[in-house]
N, C-alpha and C positions, 0 to 999 in steps of 0.2 A: 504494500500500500504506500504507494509514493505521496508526499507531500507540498504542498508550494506554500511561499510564503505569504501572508497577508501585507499587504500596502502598510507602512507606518509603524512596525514592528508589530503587530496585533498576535500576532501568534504565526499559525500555517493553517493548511484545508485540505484535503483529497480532491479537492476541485476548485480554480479558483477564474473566473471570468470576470472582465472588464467591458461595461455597454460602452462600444462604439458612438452613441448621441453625447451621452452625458459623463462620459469617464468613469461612472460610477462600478466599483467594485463589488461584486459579489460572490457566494462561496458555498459548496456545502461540503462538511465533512461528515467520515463515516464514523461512528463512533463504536472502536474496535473492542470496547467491553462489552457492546449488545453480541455481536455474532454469536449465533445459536443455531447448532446442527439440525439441520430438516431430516427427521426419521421414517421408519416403515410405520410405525402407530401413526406417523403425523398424515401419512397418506390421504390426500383425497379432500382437504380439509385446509385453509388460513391459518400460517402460525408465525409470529413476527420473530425473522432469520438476522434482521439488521437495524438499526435505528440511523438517521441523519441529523446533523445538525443545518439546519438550510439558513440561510440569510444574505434575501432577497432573491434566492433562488428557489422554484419547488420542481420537482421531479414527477414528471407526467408518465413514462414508459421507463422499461426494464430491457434490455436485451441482453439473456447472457452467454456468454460466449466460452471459451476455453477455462479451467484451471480448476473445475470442481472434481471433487473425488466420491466417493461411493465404497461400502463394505456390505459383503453378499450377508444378509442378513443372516441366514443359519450355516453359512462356511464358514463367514469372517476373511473371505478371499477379499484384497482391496484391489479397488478399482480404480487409476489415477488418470491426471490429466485428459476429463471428460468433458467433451465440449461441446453444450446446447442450445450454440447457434441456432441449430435448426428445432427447437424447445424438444428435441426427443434425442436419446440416446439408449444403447442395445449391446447388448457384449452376451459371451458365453462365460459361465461360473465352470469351471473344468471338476472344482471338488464336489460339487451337485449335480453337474451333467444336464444343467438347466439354463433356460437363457434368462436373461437380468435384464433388468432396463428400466429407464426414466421416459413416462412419456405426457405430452400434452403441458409442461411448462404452461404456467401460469401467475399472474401476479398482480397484487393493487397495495394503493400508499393509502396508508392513511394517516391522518395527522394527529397529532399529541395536544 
């Protein structure tokens, strides 16, 4: 999770954008004490994975892309570097002899 710094010593942000009209800066970061693993119970169901701190930004869509991992629920075979670009991914588990997968990715924000 890369950083940048905020304008005026302010701290940093995991995101930081400057409006073109007005100069004005703004930023969101992730705040890396919420991540919270999405499980097999959570299946099928809203469970909040990450928190932001926005300002003067709000985050409308999700796309995600490479770097999520996965473990075969009753193997504990790990699954690395899963990428659901396209919101579905599929692998074979070799210790269960069964196919694994993530499908139908889904996502909404909601505010605090």
């Amino acid at each position: 999770m890369d950083s940048a710094p905020l304008k005026g010593g302010r701290g940093s942000a995991t995101m930081v954008q400057k409006c073109k009209l007005c100069s004005r800066e703004s930023s969101i970061d992730i705040l890396s004490q919420t991540i919270k693993p999405y499980n097999a119970e959570d299946s099928e169901k809203f469970k909040t994975i990450v928190e932001f701190e926005c300002r003067g930004l709000e985050p409308v869509d999700f796309q995600p892309q490479a770097g999520f991992a996965a473990e075969g629920a009753e193997s504990g075979t790990p699954f690395n570097d899963i990428n659901l670009l396209e919101k579905d991914w599929n692998d074979y588990d070799e210790k269960t002899k069964e196919s694994v997968g993530i499908y139908e990715v889904t996502h909404k924000f909601v505010k605090c």
